[in-house]
C-alpha positions in Angstrom: 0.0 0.0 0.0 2.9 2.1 -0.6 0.7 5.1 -2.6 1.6 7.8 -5.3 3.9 8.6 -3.5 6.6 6.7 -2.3 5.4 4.5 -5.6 6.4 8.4 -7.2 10.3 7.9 -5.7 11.0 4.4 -6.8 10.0 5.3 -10.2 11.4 8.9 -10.5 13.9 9.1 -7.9 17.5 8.0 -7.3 17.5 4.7 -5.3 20.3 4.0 -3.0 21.6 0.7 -2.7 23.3 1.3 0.3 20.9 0.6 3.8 20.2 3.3 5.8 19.8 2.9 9.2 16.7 4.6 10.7 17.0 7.5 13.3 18.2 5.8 17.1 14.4 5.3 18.2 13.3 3.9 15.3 16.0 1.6 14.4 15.7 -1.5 13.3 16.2 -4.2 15.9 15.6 -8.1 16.3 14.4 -9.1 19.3 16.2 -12.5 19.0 19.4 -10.6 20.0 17.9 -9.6 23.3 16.6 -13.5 23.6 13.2 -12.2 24.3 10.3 -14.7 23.0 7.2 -12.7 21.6 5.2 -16.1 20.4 2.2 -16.9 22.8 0.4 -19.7 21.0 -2.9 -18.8 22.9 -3.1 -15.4 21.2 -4.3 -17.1 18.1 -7.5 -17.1 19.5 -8.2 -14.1 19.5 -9.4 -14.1 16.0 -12.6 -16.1 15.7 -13.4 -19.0 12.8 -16.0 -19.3 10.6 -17.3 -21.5 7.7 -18.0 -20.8 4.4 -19.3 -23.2 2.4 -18.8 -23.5 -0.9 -21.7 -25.5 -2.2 -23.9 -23.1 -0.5 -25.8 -20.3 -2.3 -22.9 -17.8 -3.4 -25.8 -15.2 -2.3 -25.6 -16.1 1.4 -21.6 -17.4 1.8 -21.2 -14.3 3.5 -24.0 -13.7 5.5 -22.9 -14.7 8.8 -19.6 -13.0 9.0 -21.0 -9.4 7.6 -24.0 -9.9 9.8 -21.8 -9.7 12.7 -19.3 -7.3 11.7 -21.6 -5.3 9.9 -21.2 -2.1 12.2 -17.2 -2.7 11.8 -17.7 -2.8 8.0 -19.4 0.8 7.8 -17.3 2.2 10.4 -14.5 1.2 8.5 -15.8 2.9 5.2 -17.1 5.9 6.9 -13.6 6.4 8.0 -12.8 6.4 4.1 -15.0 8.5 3.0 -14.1 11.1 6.0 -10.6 11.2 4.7 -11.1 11.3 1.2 -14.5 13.5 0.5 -12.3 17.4 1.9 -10.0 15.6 -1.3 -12.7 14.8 -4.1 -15.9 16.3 -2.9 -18.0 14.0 -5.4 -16.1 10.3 -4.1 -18.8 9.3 -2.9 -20.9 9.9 -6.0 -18.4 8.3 -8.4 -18.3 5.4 -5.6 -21.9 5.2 -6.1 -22.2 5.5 -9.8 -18.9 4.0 -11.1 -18.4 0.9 -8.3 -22.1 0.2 -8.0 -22.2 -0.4 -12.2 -19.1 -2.3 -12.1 -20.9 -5.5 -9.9 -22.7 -7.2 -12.8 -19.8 -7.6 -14.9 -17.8 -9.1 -11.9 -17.8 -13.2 -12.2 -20.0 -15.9 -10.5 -19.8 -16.7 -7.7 -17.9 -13.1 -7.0 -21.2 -11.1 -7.9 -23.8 -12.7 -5.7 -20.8 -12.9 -2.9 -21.0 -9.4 -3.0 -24.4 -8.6 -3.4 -25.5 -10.6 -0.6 -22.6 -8.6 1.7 -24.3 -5.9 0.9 -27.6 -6.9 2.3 -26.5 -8.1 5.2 -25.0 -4.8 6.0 -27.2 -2.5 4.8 -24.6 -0.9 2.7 -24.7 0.1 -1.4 -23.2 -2.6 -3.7 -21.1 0.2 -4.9 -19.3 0.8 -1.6 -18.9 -3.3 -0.9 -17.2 -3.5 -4.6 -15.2 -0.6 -3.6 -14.2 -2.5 -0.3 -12.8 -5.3 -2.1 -10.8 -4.0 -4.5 -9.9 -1.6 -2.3 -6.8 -4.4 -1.3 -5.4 -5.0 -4.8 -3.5 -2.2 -4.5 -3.2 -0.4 -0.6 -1.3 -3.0 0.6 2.3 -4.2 1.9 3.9 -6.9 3.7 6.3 -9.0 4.1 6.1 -12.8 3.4 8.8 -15.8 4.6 9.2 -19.4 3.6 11.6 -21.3 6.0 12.4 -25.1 6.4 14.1 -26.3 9.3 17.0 -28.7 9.2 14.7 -31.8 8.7 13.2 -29.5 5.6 10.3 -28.8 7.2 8.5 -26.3 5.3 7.0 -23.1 7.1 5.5 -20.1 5.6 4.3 -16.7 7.3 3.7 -13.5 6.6 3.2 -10.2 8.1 0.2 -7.4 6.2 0.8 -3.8 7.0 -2.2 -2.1 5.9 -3.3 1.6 6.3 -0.6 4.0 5.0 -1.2 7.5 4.6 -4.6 7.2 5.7 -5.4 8.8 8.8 -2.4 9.2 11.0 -3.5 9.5 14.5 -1.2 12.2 16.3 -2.7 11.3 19.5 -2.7 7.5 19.7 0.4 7.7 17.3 -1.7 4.8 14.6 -3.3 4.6 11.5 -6.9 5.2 11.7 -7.3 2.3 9.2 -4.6 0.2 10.3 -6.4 0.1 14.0 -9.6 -0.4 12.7 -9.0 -3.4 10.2 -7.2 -5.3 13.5 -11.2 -5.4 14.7 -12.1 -7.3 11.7 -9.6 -10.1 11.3 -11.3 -13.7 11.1 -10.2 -16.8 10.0 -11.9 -19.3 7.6 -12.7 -22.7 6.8 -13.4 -22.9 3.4 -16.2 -25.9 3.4 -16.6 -28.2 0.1 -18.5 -31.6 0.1 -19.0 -31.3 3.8 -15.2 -30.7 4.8 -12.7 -28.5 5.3 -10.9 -27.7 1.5 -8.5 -24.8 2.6 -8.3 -22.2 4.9 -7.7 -18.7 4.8 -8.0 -15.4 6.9 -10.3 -12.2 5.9 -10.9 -9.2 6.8 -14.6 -9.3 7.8 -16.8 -8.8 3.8 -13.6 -9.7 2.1 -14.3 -12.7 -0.3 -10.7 -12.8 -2.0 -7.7 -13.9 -0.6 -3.9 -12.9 0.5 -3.3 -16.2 3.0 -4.3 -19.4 2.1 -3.5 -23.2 3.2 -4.5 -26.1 1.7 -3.5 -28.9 4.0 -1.0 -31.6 2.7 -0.6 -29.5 -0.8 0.6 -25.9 -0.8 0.3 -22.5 1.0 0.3 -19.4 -0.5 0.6 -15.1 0.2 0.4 -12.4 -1.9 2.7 -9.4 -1.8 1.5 -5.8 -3.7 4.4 -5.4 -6.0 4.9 -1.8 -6.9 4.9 -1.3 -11.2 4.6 2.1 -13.5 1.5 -0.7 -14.8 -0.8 -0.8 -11.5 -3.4 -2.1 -10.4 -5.5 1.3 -11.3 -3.8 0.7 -14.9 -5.7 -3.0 -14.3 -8.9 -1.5 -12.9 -9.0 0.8 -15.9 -8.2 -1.8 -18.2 -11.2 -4.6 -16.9 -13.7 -1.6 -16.7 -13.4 -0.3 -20.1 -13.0 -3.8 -21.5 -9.9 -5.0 -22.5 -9.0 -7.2 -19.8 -12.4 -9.0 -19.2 -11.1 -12.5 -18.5 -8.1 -11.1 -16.3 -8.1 -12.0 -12.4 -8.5 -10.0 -9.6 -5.3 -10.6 -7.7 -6.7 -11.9 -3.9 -9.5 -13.9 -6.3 -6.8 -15.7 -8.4 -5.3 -16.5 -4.9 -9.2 -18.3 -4.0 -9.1 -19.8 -7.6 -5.9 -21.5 -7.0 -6.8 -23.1 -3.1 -10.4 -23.9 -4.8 -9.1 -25.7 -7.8 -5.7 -26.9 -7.2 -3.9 -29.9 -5.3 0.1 -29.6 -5.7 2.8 -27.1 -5.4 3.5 -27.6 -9.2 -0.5 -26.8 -9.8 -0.4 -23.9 -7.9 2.7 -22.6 -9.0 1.6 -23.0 -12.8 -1.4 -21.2 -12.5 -0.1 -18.1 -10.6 2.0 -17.4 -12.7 0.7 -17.7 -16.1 -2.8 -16.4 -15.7 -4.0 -13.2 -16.9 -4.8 -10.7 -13.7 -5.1 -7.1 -13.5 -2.5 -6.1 -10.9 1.0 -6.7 -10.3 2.1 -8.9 -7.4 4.3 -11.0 -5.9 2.8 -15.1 -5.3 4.7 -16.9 -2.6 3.7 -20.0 -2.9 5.2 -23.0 -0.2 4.5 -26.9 -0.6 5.1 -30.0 1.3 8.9 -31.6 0.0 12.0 -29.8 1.1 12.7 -26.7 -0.7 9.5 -26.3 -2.7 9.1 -22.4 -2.3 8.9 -19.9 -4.7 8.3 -16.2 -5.3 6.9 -15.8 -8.3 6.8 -12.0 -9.8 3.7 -11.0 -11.6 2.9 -8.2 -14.3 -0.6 -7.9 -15.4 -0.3 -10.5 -18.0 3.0 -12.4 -17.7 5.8 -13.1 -14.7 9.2 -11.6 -14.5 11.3 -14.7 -14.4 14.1 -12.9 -14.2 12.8 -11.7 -11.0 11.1 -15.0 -9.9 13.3 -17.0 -7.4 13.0 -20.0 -6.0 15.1 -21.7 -2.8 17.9 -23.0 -3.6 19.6 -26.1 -1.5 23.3 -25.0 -3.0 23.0 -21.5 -1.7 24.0 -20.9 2.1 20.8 -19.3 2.6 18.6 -21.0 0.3 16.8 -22.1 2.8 14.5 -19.4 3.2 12.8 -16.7 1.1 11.8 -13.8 2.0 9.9 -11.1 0.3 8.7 -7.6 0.6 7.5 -5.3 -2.0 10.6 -5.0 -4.0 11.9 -7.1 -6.9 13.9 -9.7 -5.6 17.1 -9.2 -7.6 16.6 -5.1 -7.5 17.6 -2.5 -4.7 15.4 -1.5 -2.0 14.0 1.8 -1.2 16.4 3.3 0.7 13.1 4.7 3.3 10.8 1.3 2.8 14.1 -1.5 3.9 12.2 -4.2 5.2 14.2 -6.5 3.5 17.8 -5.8 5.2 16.7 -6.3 8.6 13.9 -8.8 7.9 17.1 -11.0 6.4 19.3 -10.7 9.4 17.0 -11.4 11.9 16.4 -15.1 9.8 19.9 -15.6 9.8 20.0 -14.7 13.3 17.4 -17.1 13.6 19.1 -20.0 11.9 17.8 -22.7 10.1 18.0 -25.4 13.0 15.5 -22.8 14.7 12.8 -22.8 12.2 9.5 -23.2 14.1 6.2 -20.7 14.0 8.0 -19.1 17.3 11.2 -18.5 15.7 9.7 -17.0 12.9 7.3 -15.2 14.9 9.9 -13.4 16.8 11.4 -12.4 13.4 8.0 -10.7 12.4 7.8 -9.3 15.5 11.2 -7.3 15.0 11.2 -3.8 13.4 11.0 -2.3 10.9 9.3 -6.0 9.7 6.6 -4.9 12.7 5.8 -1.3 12.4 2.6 1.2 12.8 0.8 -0.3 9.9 0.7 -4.3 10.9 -2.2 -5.6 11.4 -1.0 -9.3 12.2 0.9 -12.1 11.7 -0.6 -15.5 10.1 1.6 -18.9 10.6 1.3 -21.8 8.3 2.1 -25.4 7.8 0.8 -27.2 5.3 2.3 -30.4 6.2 0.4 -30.6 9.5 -2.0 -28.5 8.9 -1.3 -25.9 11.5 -3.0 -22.2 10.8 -2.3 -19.1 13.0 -3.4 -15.9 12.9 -2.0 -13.5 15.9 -3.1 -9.5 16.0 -0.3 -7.2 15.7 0.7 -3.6 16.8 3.7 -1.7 17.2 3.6 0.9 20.2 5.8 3.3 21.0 8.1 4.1 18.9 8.3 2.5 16.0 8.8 3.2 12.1 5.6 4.5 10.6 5.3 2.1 7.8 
C-alpha cells in the first residue's frame, strides 16, 4: 500500500543501494538478539473462525460474518469517506455510480458474494465492490518461507495495511490500520461437507492474501509496486480489454479452490492473466519447494522469480517484501535488510512458528501499519493468525 507517492520515488527518484539505518528510536532491531520470546500460542485465539461453504448459495456465503461485523464494515468505510471526501468532494458519487455499475460484470460466484454482503449490512453494492478492490492495490507486507533442518516447510507473513490514511497524532496509529485489526477472522473454506483450505479475511472480504491447503501448498500475496498498476488493471477490466483477467486476492481463491500440488499452484499463478501486479509466494510439502513468483498484469518476471535454492547458504528461506527480488530497495521502505538478518540470526535449525514469529515481531518487519501475523504449515495442517501492533516508537510504515 505504498501510494503515489513513495510509488512516485521508486520510479522517478534516485534509489540508494546502500541501507540506511533509521533515526536511534526507530531503528531497526531483532528481538532474538535480546533473547526475548514474543510467540504466545494462545493469542491465536483471538481471531474467531468461521465456515463458508462452498456448495452453499454464493448469495448467502457471507452472510454470517457481515451480519456480525456489519457495524465494523461501515465504520470502517465511513472512516474512508471522511478522509477522502475534503480531497474529491463528489467520491462518494463516483463510488456510487462508477463501483455500483461495475458489480454485474464481476464473475460468478464473486457477484452474488458481494451482493449478498451488501444486504446483510445495509450498505450500497457500490461501496462493498469498492471495499474489495480496495486491497489489490493499498497493501504491503512481508512474506517468509523457511524449512528447518529436517526440511520442514513453514511459511508466514506479516500485512501492514493503512498508509497515509489517517495518521492518529494522538494514539500515534493509522486510523485504518487500528480499525482493520477489529475485523480479522479466519476461515474454513467448506466443500463436500469438509474443510478444502483455509484462509484469513478481513470481515466482507471474499478474495484472498493467505491461504492453506493442508498436505498440498500455502500461499501469500505481496502488492508489487509497477509504472503498470493495479488502477492501470482496474482501468483496463472496466473499459474492457482485460475482461477474462483476475483479480489478484480472487486468483489466490481460484488457485486453493481448484488446485492440489505445489507444481499446480505454482503453474497457474503465474501464467494467468490478472489485473495487478504482485508477488505469489507459494510453499508446498517436500524440502525446498518455495517460490516467489513476480507477476505483471499478463505475464511473470522470471528474471525476478526465485526459487530456494539447497546450493546457496541461505537458500533455505525466502523472503519477500515489495521490491523485486534481484533489484535494490527503497532506501526509506528497507524491510528486507533487517527482515534477512534477523532469519539468519534465527538460523535454520531454529525454524518453528516461534522462531519465525519473533522475526515478524522485529522492526521495521513490525511497524505502525501491521495488522498481524498469520503462521502456516501445510504439512500438519497448523493455521495461526495472531493480532499485531507496534507501540511506542516505532517506524511509521
Amino acid at each position: 500500500m505504498k501510494t503515489s507517492i513513495i510509488l512516485g520515488v521508486f520510479i522517478l527518484g534516485t534509489v540508494s543501494a546502500v541501507y540506511v539505518p533509521l533515526p536511534e528510536k526507530f531503528a531497526d532491531h531483532c528481538i532474538l538478539d535480546d533473547g526475548t520470546n514474543l510467540y504466545k500460542p494462545e493469542n491465536q485465539y483471538q481471531v474467531p473462525w468461521f465456515n463458508v461453504d462452498l456448495d452453499a448459495d454464493p448469495y448467502t456465503r457471507f452472510q454470517e460474518i457481515s451480519g456480525i461485523y456489519k457495524d465494523n464494515i461501515k465504520d470502517l468505510l465511513q472512516q474512508i469517506k471522511n478522509l477522502i471526501t475534503p480531497f474529491i468532494p463528489d467520491a462518494l458519487n463516483i463510488v456510487d455510480d462508477v463501483f455500483g455499475s461495475m458489480d454485474q460484470y464481476l464473475a460468478a460466484p464473486y457477484r452474488d458474494e458481494i451482493r449478498g454482503i451488501a444486504d446483510a449490512t445495509g450498505l450500497p453494492v457500490g461501496e462493498i465492490v469498492m471495499y474489495n478492490i480496495f486491497y489489490e492495490i493499498f497493501t504491503v507486507c512481508t512474506s517468509i518461507i523457511a524449512q528447518d533442518d529436517q526440511g520442514h516447510l513453514h511459511h508466514a507473513r506479516n500485512l501492514d495495511f493503512g498508509l497515509f490514511l489517517g495518521w492518529n497524532a494522538t494514539t500515534h496509529e493509522w486510523a485504518i490500520s487500528s480499525h482493520l485489526r477489529k475485523m480479522v477472522v479466519n476461515i474454513n473454506w467448506i466443500k463436500d461437507g469438509k474443510v478444502l483450505f483455509v484462509s484469513n479475511n478481513f470481515a466482507g472480504f471474499i478474495g484472498i492474501y493467505n491461504g492453506m491447503k493442508k498436505g498440498a501448498f500455502s500461499l501469500t500475496a505481496n502488492d508489487r509496486f509497477d509504472a503498470i498498476g493495479g488502477y492501470v488493471g482496474i482501468i483496463r477490466w472496466m473499459i474492457g480489454l482485460e475482461p477474462n483477467s483476475r483479480w489478484m486476492t480472487w486468483l489466490a481463491r481460484e488457485t486453493l479452490e481448484q488446485k492440489n500440488s505445489y507444481a499446480e499452484a505454482y503453474e497457474h499463478l503465474a501464467n494467468t492473466p490478472m489485473l495487478s501486479p504482485t508477488y505469489f509466494i507459494v510453499s508446498g510439502i517436500n524440502p525446498y519447494e518455495g517460490a516467489i513468483i513476480s507477476r505483471t498484469l499478463n505475464g511473470t518476471v522470471e528474471a525476478q522469480s526465485v526459487k530456494m535454492n539447497p546450493d546457496s547458504p541461505y537458500g533455505w528461506y525466502l523472503l519477500q517484501t515489495n521490491y523485486d527480488p534481484n533489484d535494490v530497495v527503497l532506501y526509506i521502505d528497507d524491510r528486507r535488510t533487517p527482515g534477512n538478518a534477523c532469519m539468519r540470526k534465527l538460523g535454520r535449525s531454529n525454524v518453528t512458528f516461534q522462531g519465525i514469529y519473533n522475526v515478524l515481531s522485529s522492526r521495521t518487519n513490525l511497524n505502525k501499519l501491521t495488522t498481524y501475523t498469520v503462521l502456516m504449515d501445510t504439512i500438519e495442517g497448523k493455521f495461526e493468525t495472531h493480532l499485531q501492533s507496534c507501540p511506542g516508537d516505532c517506524y511509521a510504515w
